[in-house]
C-alpha positions as CSV (number, residue, x, y, z in Angstrom):
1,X,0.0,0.0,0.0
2,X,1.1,3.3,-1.0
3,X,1.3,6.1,1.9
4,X,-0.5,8.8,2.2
5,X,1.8,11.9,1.4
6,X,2.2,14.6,3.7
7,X,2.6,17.9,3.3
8,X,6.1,18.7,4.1
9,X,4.7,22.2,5.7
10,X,1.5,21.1,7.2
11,X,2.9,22.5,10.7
12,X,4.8,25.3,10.0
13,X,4.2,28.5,11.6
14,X,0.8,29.9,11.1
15,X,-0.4,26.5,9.2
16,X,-4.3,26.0,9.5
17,X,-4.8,29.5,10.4
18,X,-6.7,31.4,8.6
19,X,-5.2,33.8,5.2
20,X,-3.5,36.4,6.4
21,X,-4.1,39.5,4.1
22,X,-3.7,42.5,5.6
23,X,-4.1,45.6,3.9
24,X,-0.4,47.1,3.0
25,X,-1.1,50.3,3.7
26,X,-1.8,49.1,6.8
27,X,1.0,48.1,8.6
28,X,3.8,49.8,10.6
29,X,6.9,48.2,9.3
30,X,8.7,45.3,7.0
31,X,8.4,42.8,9.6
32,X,4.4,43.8,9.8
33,X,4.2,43.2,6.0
34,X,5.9,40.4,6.1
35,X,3.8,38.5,9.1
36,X,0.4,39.9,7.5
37,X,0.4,41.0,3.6
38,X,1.8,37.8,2.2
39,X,-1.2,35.2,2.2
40,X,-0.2,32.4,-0.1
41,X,1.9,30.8,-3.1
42,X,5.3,32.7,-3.3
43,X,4.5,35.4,-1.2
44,X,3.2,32.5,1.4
45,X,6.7,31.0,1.6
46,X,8.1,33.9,2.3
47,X,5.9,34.7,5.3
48,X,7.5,31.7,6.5
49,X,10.6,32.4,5.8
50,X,10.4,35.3,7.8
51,X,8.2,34.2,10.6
52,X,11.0,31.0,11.1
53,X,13.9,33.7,11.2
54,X,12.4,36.0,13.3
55,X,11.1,33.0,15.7
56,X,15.0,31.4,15.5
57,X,16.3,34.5,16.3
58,X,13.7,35.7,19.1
59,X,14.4,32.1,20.9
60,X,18.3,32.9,20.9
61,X,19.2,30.0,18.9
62,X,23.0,30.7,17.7
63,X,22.7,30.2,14.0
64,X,25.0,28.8,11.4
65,X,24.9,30.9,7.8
66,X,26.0,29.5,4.7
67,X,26.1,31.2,1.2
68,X,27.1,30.3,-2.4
69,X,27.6,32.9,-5.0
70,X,29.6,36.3,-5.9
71,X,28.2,37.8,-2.5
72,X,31.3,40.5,-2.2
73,X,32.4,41.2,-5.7
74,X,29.2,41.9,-6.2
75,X,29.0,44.3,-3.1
76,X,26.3,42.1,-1.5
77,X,27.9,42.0,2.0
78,X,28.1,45.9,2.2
79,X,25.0,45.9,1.7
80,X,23.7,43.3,3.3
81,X,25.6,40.3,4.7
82,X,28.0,42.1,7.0
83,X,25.2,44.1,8.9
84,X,23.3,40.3,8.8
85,X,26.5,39.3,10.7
86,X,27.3,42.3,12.8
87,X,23.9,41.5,14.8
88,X,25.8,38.8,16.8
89,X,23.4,36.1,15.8
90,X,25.1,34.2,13.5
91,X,27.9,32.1,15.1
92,X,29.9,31.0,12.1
93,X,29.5,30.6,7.8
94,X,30.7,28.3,5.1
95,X,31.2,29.9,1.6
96,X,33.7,29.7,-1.6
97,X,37.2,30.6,-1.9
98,X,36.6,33.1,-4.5
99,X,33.8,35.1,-1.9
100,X,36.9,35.5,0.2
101,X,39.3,36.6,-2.0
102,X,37.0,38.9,-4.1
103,X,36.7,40.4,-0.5
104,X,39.8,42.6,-0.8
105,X,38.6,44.4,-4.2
106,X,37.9,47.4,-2.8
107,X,40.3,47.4,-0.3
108,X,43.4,47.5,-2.6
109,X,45.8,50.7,-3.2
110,X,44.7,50.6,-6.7
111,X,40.9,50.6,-5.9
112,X,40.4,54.1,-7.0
113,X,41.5,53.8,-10.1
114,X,39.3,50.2,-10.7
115,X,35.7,51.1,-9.7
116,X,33.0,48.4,-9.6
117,X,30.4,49.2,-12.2
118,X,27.2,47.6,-14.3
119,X,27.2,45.8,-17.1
120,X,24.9,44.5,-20.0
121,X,24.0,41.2,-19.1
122,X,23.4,40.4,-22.8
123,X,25.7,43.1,-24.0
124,X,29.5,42.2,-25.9
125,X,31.8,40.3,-23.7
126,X,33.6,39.7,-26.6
127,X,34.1,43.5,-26.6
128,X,34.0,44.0,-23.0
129,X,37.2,40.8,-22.8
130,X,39.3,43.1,-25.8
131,X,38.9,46.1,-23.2
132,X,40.2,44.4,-20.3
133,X,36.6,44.1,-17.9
134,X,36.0,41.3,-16.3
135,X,32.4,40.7,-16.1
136,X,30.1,39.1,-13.4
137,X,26.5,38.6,-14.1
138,X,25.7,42.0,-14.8
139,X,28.7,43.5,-12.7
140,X,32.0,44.6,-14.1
141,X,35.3,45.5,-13.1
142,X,38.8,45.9,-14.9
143,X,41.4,42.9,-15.0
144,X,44.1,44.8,-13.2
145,X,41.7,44.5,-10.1
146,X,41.9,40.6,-10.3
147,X,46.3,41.1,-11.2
148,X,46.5,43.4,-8.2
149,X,44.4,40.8,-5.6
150,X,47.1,38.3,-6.7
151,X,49.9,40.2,-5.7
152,X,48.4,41.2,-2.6
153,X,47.6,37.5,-1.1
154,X,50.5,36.3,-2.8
155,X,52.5,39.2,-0.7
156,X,50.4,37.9,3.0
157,X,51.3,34.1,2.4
158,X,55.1,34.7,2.2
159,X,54.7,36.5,5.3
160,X,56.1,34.1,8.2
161,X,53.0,33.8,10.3
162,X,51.5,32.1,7.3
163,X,54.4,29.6,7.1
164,X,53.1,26.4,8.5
165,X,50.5,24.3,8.3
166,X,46.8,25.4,9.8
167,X,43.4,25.1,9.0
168,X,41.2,27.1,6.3
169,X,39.6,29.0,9.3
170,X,43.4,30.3,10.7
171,X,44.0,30.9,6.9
172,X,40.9,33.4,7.2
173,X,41.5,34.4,10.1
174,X,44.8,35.7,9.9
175,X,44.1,37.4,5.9
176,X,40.9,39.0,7.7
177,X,43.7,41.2,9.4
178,X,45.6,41.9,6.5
179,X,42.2,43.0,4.6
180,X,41.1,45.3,7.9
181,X,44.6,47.0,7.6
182,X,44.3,47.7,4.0
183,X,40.5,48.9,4.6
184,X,41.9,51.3,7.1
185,X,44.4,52.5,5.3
186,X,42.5,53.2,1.8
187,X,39.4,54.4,3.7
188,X,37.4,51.5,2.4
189,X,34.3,49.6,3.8
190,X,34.6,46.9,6.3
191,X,34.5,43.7,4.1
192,X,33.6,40.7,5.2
193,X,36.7,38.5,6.3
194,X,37.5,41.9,8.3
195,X,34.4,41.7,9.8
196,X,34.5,38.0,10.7
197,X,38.1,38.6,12.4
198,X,36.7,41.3,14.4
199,X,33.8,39.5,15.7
200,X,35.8,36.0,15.9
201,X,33.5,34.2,13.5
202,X,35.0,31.2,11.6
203,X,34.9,31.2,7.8
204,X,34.8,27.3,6.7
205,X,35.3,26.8,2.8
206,X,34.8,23.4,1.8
207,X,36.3,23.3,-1.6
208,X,39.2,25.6,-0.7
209,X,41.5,24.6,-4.1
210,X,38.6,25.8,-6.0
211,X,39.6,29.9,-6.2
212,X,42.2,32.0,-6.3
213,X,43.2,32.2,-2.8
214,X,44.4,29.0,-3.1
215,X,45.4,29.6,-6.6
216,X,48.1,32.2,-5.4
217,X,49.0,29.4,-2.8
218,X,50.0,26.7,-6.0
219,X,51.9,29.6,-7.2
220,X,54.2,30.2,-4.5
221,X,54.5,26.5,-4.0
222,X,55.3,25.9,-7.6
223,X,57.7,28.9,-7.3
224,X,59.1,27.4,-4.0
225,X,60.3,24.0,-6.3
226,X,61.7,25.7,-8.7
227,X,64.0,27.6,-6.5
228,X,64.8,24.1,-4.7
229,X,63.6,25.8,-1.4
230,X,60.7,24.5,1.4
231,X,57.0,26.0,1.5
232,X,55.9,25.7,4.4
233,X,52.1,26.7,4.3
234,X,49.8,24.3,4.2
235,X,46.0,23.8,4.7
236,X,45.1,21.0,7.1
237,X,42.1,20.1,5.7
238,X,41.5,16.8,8.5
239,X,41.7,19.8,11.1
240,X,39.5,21.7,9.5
241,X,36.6,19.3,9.4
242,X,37.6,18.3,12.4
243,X,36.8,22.2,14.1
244,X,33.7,22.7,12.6
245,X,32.2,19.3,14.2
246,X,33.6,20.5,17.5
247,X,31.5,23.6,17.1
248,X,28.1,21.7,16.0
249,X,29.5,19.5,19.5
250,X,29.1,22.5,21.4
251,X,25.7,23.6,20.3
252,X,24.3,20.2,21.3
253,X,25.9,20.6,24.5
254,X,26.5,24.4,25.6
255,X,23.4,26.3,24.0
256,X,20.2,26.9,25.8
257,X,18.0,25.0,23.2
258,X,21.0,22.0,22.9
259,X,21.0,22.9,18.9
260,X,21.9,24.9,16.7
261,X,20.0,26.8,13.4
262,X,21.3,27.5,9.8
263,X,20.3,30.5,7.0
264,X,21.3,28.4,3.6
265,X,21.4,31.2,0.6
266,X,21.9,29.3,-2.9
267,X,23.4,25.7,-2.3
268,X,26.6,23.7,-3.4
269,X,29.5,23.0,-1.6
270,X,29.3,26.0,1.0
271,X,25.7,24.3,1.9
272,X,26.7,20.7,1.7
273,X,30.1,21.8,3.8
274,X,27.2,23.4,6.6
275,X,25.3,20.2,7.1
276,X,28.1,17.8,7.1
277,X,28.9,17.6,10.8
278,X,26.0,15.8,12.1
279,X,26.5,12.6,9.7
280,X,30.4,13.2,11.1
281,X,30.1,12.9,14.5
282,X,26.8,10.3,14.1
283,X,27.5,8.4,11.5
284,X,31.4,8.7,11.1
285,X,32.4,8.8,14.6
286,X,30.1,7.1,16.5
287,X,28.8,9.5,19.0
288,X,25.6,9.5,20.5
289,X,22.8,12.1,21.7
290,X,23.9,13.5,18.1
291,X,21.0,15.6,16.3
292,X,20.4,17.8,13.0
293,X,20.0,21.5,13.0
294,X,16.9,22.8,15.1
295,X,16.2,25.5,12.3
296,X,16.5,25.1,8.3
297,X,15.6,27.9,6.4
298,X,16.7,27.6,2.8
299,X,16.7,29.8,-0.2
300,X,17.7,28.3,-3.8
301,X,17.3,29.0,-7.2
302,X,17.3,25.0,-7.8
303,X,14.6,23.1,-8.8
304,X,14.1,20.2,-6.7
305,X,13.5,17.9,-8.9
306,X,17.2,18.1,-10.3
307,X,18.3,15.6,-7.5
308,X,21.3,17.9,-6.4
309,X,22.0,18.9,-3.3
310,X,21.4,22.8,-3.6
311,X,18.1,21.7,-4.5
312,X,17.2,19.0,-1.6
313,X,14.6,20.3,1.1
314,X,15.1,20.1,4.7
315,X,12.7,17.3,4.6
316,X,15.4,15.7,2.6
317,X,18.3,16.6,5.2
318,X,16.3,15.2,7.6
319,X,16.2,11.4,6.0
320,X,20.5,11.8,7.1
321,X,20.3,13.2,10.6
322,X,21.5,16.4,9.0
323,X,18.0,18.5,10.6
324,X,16.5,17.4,13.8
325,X,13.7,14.7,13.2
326,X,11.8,15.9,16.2
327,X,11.2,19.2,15.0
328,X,11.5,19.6,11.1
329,X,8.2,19.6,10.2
330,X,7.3,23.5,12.1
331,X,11.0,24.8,11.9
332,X,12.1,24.4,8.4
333,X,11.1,26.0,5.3
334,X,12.6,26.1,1.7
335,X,11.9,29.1,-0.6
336,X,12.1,28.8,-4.2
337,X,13.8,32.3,-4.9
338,X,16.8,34.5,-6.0
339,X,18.7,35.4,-2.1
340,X,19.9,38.9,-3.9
341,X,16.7,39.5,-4.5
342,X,15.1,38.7,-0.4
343,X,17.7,38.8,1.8
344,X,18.2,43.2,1.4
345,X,14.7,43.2,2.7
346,X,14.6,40.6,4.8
347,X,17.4,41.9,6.8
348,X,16.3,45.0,7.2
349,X,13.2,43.8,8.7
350,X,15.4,41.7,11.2
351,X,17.1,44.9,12.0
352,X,14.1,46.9,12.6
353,X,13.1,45.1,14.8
354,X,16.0,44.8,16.9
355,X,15.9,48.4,17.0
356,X,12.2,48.9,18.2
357,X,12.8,46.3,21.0
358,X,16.2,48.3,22.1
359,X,13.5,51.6,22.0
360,X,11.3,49.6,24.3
361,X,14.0,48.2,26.5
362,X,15.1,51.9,27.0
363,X,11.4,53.2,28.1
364,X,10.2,49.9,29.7
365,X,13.8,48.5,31.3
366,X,15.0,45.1,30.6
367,X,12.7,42.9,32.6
368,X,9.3,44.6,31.5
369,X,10.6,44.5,28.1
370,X,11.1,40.6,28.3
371,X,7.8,39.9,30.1
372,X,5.7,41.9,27.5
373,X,8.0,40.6,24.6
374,X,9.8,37.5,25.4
375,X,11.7,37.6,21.6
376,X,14.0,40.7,22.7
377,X,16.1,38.2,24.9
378,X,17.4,36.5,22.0
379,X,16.8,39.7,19.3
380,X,19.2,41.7,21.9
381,X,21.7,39.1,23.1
382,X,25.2,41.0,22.8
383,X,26.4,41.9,19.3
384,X,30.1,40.3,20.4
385,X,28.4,37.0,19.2
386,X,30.1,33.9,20.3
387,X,33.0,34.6,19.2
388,X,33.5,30.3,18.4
389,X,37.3,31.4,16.6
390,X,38.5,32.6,20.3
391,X,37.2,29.0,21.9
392,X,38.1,26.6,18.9
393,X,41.4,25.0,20.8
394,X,39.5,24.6,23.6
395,X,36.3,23.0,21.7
396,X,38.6,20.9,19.8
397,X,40.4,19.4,22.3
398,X,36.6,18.5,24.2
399,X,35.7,16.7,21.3
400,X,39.1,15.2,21.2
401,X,38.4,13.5,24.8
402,X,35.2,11.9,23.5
403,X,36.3,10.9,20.5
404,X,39.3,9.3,22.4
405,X,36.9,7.6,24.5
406,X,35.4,5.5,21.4
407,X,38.9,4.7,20.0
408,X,38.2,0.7,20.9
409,X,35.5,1.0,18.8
410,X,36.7,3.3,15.8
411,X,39.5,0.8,15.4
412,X,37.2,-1.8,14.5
413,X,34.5,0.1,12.9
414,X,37.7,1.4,10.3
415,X,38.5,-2.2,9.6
416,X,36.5,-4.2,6.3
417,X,37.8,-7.4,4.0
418,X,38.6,-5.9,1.1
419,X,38.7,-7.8,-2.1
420,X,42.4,-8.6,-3.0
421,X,43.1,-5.2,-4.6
422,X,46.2,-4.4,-2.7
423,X,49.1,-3.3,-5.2
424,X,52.2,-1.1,-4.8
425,X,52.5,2.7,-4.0
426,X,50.8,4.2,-7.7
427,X,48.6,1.1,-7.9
């Protein structure tokens, strides 16, 4: 017999209720609009989106962000991603390579000279490649930009702190310096890996040969043979994967709610990178009272039916322990939709109403505020954030002692009778 198929949202916030369809002219503020002038298709799963957000937040769950896409060449993180992050609510993000290094654009001493500017998306790249502008969607920006970048992270990873081996989240770390420094001294924006060092949030990229960070590495390192010489920077990728289950560790065991939540904007690697350390410390290493995210709020451009993973549902994510079973069903939502086009306005709304509750904290005090509006507890926990980067040896070495405790039973879970392949070293 076939099952009956359930509606993947049937509990979701505001399910059963009646259509919400508020006047627009009506309302007070994005947040209003959002809660009350979006009834149904699209617009309903984007009153979803935000009610899930603004619940995740309100409840003080520490949330994971992860985003795919040309977020700071394209000046998305001025605009919005680095005030997202500056709220202190977001405890750590996966991304790309190339969103870190196109970071520094505006940064460099040549900036001036190379502004950021549109382009015809169906205009002559032909034309537009013969005059030296690289083009992006519909943003453009001159070649020298990309020749100038190179020289600069080439210039940081011959420096010596850079010369030994350390995980993609030091790597960051440390560059996020470098790219404040040059901020300050050109009079340019706070980017994002300058952000993320100030506010001690790690930056995990999961496919970390794939951009030109690590593009500039291979170059040095080629370099390095040539001249017969050591180089001694290295990515320890094992340590890396390593850290980032040590932080999911802690929100099982340190937050209020014993879980953590995640924003996923687009999909790939920086998404699949996001999920991954619930099957790792479940499934890989054995460890148990081991759950999924508490939140999932997605939004992709994929079609689901394409069977990738930047198209897969929470539902989906739940089927390999990556979202908590218990409570997927009223805390999840996937929206079919463009971030770029979303996440401007649905930030602002997030930071409106932050700022009403810190208006009514100031005229009520702190403990009317929370009794009338139990949400500002988590909406006004302190902007420092968790600050995970400061507390990752420490973590690290926690989940080091239970993993040492299961090493009888690694040992023999890491052992199989293979087939007779063996040959020598190059097979």
């Amino acid at each position: 017999m076939v099952p009956t198929r359930r509606d993947e949202r049937s509990s979701c916030p505001g399910a059963q209720a009646p259509l919400r369809h508020r006047p627009v002219d009506q309302v007070a503020d994005l947040g209003e609009l959002f809660a009350s002038c979006l009834p149904s298709f699209g617009g309903g799963y984007l009153r979803r989106v935000w009610l899930l957000l603004d619940e995740a937040i309100g409840r003080g769950v520490p949330m994971t962000l992860a985003v795919a896409g040309p977020v700071t060449a394209s000046g998305q993180h001025l605009a919005w991603l680095c005030p997202l992050l500056d709220t202190g609510w977001f405890c750590l993000l996966s991304t790309t390579d190339a969103v870190c290094y196109h970071d520094g654009h505006r940064a460099l001493d040549s900036a001036g000279e190379h502004p950021f500017h549109e382009v015809p998306i169906f205009g002559d790249d032909g034309a537009l490649r013969d005059e030296g502008t690289i083009r992006i969607t519909d943003v453009g920006f001159d070649e020298d930009v990309l020749l100038d970048q190179d020289r600069f992270i080439s210039a940081c990873l011959r420096e010596e702190e850079f010369a030994h081996s350390m995980t993609g989240t030091e790597l960051r770390y440390r560059l996020g310096r470098y790219f404040a420094a040059q901020e300050k001294r050109n009079g340019a924006p706070e980017g994002l890996l300058a952000l993320c060092h100030r506010k001690s949030i790690p930056i995990f990229v999961g496919a970390p040969s794939d951009g030109s960070v690590f593009l500039n590495s291979m170059k040095l390192w080629a370099l390095a043979r040539a001249q017969g010489r050591a180089y001694r920077f290295d990515l320890d990728l094992h340590a890396e994967v390593f850290e980032s289950c040590a932080y999911h560790w802690w929100g099982l065991r340190e937050t209020p709610l014993g879980g953590l939540g995640t924003l996923i904007l687009g999909g790939g690697v920086p998404k699949n990178f996001n999920l991954q350390p619930e099957p790792a410390l479940s499934q890989i290493l054995g460890l148990e009272d081991v759950h999924g995210y508490l939140y999932d709020i997605q939004i992709t451009t994929a079609p689901v039916t394409d069977g990738s993973l930047s198209s897969c549902p929470p539902a989906e994510a739940v089927t390999w322990g990556k979202v908590d079973r218990s409570s997927y069903e009223r805390t999840c939502e996937s929206l079919s939709a463009d971030y770029s086009m979303v996440m401007p306005i649905l930030t602002r709304a997030l930071l409106e109403k932050r700022a009403r509750l810190e208006e009514l904290e100031e005229r009520l005090g702190r403990e009317e505020l929370r009794r009338r509006h139990p949400e500002a507890e988590g909406y006004l926990r302190p902007r420092d954030g968790e600050r995970l980067f400061d507390r990752r040896e420490e973590l690290v070495a926690r989940l080091e002692r239970e993993v040492a405790g299961r090493a009888e039973a690694l040992e023999k879970e890491s052992r199989y009778p293979l087939a007779g392949a063996r040959q020598g070293p190059l097979g």
